[in-house]
C-alpha positions as CSV (number, residue, x, y, z in Angstrom):
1,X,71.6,112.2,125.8
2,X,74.5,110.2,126.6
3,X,74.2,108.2,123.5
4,X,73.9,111.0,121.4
5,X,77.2,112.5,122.9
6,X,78.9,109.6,122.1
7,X,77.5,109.0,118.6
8,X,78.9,112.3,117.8
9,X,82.5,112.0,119.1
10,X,82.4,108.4,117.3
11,X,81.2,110.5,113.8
12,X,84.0,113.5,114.8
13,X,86.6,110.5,115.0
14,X,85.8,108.8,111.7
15,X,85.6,112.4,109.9
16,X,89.4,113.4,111.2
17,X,90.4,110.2,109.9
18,X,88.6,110.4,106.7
19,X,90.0,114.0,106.5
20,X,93.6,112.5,106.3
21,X,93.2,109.6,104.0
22,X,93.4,110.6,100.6
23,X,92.2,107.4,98.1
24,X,94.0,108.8,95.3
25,X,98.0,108.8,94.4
26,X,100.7,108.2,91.8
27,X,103.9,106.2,92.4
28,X,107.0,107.6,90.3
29,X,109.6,104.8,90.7
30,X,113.0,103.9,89.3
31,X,115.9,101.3,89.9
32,X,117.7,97.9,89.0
33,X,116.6,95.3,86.5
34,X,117.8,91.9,86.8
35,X,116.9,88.9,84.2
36,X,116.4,85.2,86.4
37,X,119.3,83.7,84.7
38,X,122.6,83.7,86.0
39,X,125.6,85.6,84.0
40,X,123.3,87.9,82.5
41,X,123.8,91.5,82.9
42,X,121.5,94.2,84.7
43,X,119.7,97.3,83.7
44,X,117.4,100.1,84.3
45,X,114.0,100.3,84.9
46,X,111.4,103.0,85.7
47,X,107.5,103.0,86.4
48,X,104.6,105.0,86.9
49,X,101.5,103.7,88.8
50,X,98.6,105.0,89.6
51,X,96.3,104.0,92.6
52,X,93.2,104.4,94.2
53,X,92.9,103.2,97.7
54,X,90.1,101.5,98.6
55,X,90.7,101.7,102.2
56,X,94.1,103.1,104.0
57,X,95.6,99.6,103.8
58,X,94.2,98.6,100.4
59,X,95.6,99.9,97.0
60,X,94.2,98.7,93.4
61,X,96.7,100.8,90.6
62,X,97.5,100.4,87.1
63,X,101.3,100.2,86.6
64,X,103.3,100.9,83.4
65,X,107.1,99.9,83.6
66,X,110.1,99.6,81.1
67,X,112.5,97.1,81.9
68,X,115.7,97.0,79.8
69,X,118.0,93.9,80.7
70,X,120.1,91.5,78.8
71,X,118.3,89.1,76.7
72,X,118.9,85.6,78.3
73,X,119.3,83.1,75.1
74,X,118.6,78.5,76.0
75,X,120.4,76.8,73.0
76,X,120.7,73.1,73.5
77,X,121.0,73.1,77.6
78,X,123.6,76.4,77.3
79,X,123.1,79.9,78.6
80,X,124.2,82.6,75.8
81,X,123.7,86.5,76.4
82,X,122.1,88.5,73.5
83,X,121.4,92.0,72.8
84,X,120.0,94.4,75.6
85,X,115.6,94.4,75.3
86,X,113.2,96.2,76.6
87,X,110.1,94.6,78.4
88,X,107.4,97.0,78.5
89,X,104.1,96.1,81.0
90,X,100.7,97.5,81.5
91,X,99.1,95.3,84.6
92,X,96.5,95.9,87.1
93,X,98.0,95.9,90.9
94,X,96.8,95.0,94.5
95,X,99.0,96.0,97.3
96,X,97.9,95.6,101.0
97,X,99.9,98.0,103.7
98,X,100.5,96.4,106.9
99,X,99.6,98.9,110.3
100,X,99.0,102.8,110.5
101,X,102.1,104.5,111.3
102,X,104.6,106.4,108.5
103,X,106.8,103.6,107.9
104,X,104.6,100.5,106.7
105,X,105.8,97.3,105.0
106,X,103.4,96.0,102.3
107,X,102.6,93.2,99.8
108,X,101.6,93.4,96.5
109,X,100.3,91.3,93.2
110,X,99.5,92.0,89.6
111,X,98.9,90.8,86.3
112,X,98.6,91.8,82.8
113,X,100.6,92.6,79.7
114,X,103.8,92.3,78.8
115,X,105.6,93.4,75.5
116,X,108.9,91.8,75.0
117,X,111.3,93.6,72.0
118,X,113.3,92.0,69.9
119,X,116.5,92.5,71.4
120,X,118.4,92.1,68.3
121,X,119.6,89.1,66.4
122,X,122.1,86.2,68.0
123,X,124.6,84.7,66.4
124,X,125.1,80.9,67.2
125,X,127.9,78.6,66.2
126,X,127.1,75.2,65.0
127,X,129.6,73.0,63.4
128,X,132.1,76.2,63.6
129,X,129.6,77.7,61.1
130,X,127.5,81.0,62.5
131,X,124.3,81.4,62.1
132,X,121.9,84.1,63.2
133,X,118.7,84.3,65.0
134,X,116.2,86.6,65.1
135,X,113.6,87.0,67.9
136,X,110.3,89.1,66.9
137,X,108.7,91.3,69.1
138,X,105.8,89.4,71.5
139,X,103.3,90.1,73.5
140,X,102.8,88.0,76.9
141,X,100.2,87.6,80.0
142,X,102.3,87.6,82.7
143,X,102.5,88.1,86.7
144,X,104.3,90.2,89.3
145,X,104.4,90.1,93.3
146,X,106.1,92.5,95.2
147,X,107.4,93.6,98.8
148,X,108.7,96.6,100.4
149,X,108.2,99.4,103.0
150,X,106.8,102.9,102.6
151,X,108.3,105.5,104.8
152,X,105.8,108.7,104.4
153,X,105.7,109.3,100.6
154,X,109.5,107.2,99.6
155,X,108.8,103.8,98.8
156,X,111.4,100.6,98.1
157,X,110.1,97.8,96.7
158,X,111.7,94.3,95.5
159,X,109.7,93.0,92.5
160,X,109.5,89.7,90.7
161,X,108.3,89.8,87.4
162,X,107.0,87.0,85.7
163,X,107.0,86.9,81.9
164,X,106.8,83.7,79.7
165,X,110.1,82.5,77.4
166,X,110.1,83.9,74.1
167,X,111.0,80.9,71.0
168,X,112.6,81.4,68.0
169,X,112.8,78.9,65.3
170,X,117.0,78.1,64.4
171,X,117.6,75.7,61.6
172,X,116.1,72.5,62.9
173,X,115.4,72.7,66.7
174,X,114.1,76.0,69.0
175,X,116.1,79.0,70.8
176,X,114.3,79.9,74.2
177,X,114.7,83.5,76.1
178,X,114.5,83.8,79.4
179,X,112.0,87.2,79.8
180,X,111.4,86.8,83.5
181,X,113.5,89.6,86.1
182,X,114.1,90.9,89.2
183,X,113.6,94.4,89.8
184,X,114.6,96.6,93.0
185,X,113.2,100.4,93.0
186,X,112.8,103.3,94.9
187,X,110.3,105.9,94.3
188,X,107.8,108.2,95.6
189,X,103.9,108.8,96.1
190,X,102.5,112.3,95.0
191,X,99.2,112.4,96.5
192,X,97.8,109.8,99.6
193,X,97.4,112.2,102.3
194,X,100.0,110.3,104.6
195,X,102.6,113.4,105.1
């Protein structure tokens, strides 16, 4: 009889906990994009992500972002700014949430597809003669890794986004852009369970 009474309060625990947890939720974020090269210019970015939580601590979502940031331009060892472009991304998540309480730091990966814009054409001096370059839209495999803290349903997160160079042909040699950027975002969950 003992054992019976115990098997039940152990079932009454798990169900008040599985009554809570919620597997399903969708992040609505927005914030600060920053390319990796130094003297480029910031911009906006937003997202949407969908998750499913496998277990309370374990999320696998889908997350679609727009980046815009300054176009980082390589021309013979020398860092040129070009026209603002957009980096759109569709890649698959993982993000593992440390502990149980409301505020809980957590660490994240993904990869998948990223669509770089043209961003306009550059205009390059050589010999004092310009010359103009035109970068086509690509699209790139890529990676991201992320950190943050979620405090109930707010989240802030610190992402790195890792996107190969774009090349475009210039009279005899290459142009390289830099497509890579920080981000830094704050956003909410609707859905979870966790309020």
């Amino acid at each position: 009889m003992k054992r019976i009474h115990l098997l039940f309060f152990v079932l009454m625990a798990f169900s008040a906990t599985a009554q809570e947890y919620k597997p399903f939720k969708i992040n609505f974020s927005g914030g600060y994009a920053r390319p990796n090269s130094s003297g480029l210019s910031g911009g906006g970015t937003w997202s949407i992500e969908p998750k499913y939580g496998v277990t309370d601590n374990f999320d696998l979502g889908l997350r679609l972002e727009a980046a815009y940031v300054a176009r980082g331009v390589t021309y013979n060892s020398t860092m040129l700014s070009g026209d603002v472009a957009a980096i759109g991304s569709t890649i698959a998540t993982a993000t593992y949430l440390f502990g149980n309480g409301n505020v809980r730091p957590f660490i994240g990966i993904g990869a998948g597809g990223f669509r770089v814009t043209s961003g306009g054409t550059i205009t390059i001096y050589e010999n004092q003669t310009p010359y103009e370059a035109k970068f086509v839209t690509e699209n790139k495999f890529g990676g991201m890794a992320r950190i943050g803290i979620k405090a109930d349903h707010f989240v802030f997160g610190v992402e790195y986004n890792l996107v190969p160079n774009t090349t475009a042909k210039f009279i005899n040699s290459a142009i390289d852009s830099k497509n890579s950027y920080f981000a830094v975002k704050l956003g909410f969950d609707i859905g979870g369970g966790r309020f």
